[in-house]
N, C-alpha and C positions, 0 to 999 in steps of 0.2 A: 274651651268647650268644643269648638270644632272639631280636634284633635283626639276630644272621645269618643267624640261622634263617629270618626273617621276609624278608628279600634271598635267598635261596638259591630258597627253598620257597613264597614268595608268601605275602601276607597271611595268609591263612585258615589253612592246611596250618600253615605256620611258626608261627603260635601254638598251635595244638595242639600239635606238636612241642613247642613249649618247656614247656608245660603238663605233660606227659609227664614230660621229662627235670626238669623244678620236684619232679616228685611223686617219681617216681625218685633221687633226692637227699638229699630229704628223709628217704624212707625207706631209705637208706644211712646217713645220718648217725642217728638215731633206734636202726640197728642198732648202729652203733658205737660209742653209749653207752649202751645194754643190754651188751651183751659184754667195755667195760669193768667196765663193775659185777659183772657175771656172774667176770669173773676178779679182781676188786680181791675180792669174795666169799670165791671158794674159796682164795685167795692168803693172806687175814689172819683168815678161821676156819675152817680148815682142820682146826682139831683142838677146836672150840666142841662139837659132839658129843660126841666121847669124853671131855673134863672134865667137861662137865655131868653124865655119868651114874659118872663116879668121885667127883663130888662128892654125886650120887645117893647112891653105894656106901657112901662113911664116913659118912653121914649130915648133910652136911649142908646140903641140901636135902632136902626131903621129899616121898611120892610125889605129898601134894596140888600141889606148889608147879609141876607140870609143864604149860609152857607150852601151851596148845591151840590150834588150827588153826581159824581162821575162813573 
């Protein structure tokens, strides 16, 4: 694709262009394995909250054993 870019648009122009659309890509694809993860996420713990804090409830976990944010 570059390399029509490069015939189309002339050396210079056409490699930029490609460089663009290279980085443009990249960051599509990058996006679209975040937002699978982001829904494979909320898809299979979906309810990791609410057990933890029932398992909170009957005891057992305890309130030290709560995971903290870094």
């Amino acid at each position: 694709m570059i390399g029509i870019l490069r015939i189309c648009f002339g050396n210079v122009f056409g490699s930029i262009l490609g460089g663009c659309f290279t980085i443009y890509f990249a960051y599509e694809s990058m996006r679209n394995v975040r937002d699978f993860g982001e829904i494979t996420t909320i898809t299979l713990l979906s309810k990791t909250s609410s057990e933890y804090h029932d398992l909170q409830q009957y005891g057992f976990i305890s309130h030290c054993d709560e995971p903290t944010a870094f």
